[in-house]
KEKE-558476 format. One line per field, with one value per residue: residue in one letter; x, y, z of N, C-alpha, C, CB in turn. Coordinates in steps of 0.02 Angstrom, whole numbers. Atoms other than C-alpha are relative to their C-alpha. Glycine has a CB too. Layout:
N
r <- (A/...)
n.x <- (X/...)
n.y <- (Y/...)
n.z <- (Z/...)
ca.x <- (X/...)
ca.y <- (Y/...)
ca.z <- (Z/...)
c.x <- (X/...)
c.y <- (Y/...)
c.z <- (Z/...)
cb.x <- (X/...)
cb.y <- (Y/...)
cb.z <- (Z/...)
This chain:
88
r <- (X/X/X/X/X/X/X/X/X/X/X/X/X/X/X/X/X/X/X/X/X/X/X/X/X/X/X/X/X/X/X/X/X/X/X/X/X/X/X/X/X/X/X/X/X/X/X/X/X/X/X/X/X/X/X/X/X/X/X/X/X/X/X/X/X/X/X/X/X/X/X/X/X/X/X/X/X/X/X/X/X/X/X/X/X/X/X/X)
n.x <- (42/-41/38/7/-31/-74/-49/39/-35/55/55/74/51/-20/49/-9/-56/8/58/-31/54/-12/9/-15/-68/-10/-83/-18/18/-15/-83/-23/58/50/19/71/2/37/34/50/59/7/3/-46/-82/-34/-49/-60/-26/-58/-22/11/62/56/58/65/14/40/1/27/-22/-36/15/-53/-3/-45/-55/-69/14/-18/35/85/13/63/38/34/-10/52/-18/-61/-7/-45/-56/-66/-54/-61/-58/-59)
n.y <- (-59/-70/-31/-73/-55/-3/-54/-62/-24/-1/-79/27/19/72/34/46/52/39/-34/48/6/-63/6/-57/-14/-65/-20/4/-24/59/31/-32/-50/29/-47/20/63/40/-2/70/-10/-71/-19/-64/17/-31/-4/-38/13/-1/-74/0/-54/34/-12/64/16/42/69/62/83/10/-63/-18/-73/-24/-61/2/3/38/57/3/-19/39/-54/-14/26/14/46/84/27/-67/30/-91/6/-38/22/33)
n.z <- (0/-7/-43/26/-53/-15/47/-10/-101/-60/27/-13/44/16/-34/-16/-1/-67/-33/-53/-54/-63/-74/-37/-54/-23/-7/66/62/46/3/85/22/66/44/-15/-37/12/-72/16/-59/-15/-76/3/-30/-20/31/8/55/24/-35/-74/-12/3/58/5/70/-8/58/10/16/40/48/-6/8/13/-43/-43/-82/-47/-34/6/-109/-26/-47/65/52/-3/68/-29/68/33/27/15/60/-14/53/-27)
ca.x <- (0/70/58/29/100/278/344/214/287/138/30/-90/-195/-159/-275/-233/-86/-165/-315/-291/-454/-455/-468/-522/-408/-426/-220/-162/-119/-140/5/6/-85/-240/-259/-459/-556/-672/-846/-951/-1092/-1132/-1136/-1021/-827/-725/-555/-385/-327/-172/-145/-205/-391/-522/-668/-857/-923/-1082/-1072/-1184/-1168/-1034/-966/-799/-719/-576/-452/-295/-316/-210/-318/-502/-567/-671/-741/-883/-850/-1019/-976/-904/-825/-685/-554/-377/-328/-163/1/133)
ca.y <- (0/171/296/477/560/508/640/777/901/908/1087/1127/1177/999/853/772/634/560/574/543/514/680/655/815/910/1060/1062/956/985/864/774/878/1032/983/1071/1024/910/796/778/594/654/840/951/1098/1098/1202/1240/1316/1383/1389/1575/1539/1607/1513/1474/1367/1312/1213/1055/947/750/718/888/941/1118/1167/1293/1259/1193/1148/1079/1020/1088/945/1092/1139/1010/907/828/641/557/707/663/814/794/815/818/684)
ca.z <- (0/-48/73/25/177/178/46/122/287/426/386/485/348/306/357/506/540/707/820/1009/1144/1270/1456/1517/1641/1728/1755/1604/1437/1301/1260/1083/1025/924/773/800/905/874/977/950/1102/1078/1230/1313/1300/1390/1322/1315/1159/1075/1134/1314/1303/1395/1274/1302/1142/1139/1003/919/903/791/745/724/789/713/842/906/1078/1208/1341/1354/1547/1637/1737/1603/1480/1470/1270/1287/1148/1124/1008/973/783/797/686/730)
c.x <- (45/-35/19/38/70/21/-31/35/-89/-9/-51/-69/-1/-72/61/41/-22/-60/2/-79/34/-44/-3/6/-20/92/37/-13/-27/67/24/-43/-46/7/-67/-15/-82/-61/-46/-63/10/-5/36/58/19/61/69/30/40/35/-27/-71/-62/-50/-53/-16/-74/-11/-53/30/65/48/81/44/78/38/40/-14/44/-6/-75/1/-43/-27/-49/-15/-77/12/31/33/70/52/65/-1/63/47/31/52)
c.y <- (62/31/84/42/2/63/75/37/30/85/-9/42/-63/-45/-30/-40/-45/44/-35/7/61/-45/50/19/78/35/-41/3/-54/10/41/47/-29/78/-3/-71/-14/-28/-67/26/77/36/63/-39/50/1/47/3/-3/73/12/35/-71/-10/-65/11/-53/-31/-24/-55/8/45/2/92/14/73/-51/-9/-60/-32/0/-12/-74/69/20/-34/-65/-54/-57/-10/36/-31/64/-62/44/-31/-46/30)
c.z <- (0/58/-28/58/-2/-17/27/78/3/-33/49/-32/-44/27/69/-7/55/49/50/49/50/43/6/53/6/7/-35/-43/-36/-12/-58/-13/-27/-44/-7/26/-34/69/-42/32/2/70/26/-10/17/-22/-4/-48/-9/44/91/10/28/-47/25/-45/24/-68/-19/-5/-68/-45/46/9/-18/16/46/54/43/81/-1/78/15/28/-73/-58/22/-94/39/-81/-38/-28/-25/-72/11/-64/49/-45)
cb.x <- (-48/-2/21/-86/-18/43/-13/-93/104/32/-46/-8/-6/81/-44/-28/75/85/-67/91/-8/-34/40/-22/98/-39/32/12/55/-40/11/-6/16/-107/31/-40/13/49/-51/28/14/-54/30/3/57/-5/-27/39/-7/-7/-48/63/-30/-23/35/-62/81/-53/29/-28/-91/-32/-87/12/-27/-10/-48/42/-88/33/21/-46/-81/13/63/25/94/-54/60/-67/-74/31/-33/125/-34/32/58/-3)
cb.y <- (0/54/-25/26/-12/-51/-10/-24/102/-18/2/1/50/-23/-67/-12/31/-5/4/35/-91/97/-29/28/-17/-6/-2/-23/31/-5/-96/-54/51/-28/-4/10/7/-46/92/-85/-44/16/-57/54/-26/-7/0/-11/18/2/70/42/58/16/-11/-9/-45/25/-62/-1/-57/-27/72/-37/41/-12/71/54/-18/16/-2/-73/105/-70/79/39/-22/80/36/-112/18/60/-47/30/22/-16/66/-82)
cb.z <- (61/-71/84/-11/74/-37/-103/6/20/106/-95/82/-39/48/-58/-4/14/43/-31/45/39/-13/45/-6/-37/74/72/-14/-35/-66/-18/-69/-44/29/-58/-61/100/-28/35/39/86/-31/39/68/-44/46/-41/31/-33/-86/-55/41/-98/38/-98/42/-47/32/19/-43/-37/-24/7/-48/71/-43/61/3/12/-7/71/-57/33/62/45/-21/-10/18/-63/37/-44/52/-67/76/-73/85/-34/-1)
């Protein structure tokens, strides 16, 4: 099987390289920025962006938000299912 990514460098107007399950954390990060996360069970998330700005967002089922975020709060966070797209 070819694989299309080898020859390509990570973008993150790019798709995606890896998508990891969030635990949300009031005092950790994720292990890796997401460049967007992924929600299966709509609901609130709470969030820390890239630039350090709190943010609540309220989701539907299956719906993807694309911002930079380096952690998802439990405090507020009410979505299940959260997934970070992230570069490797």
């Amino acid at each position: 099987m070819s694989n299309p990514f080898v020859s390509q460098t990570a973008s993150i107007t790019g798709p995606a390289t890896d998508i990891m399950p969030v635990t949300p954390s009031d005092s950790t990060d994720l292990p890796r920025v997401a460049i967007a996360l992924y929600v299966e069970t709509g609901g609130t998330i709470s969030l820390v962006t890239v630039v350090g700005q709190t943010r609540t967002v309220v989701l539907a089922d299956y719906s993807i938000l694309p911002v930079g975020t380096q952690r998802v709060r439990a405090t507020g966070t009410t979505a299940t299912g959260i997934h970070a797209m992230v570069l490797a």
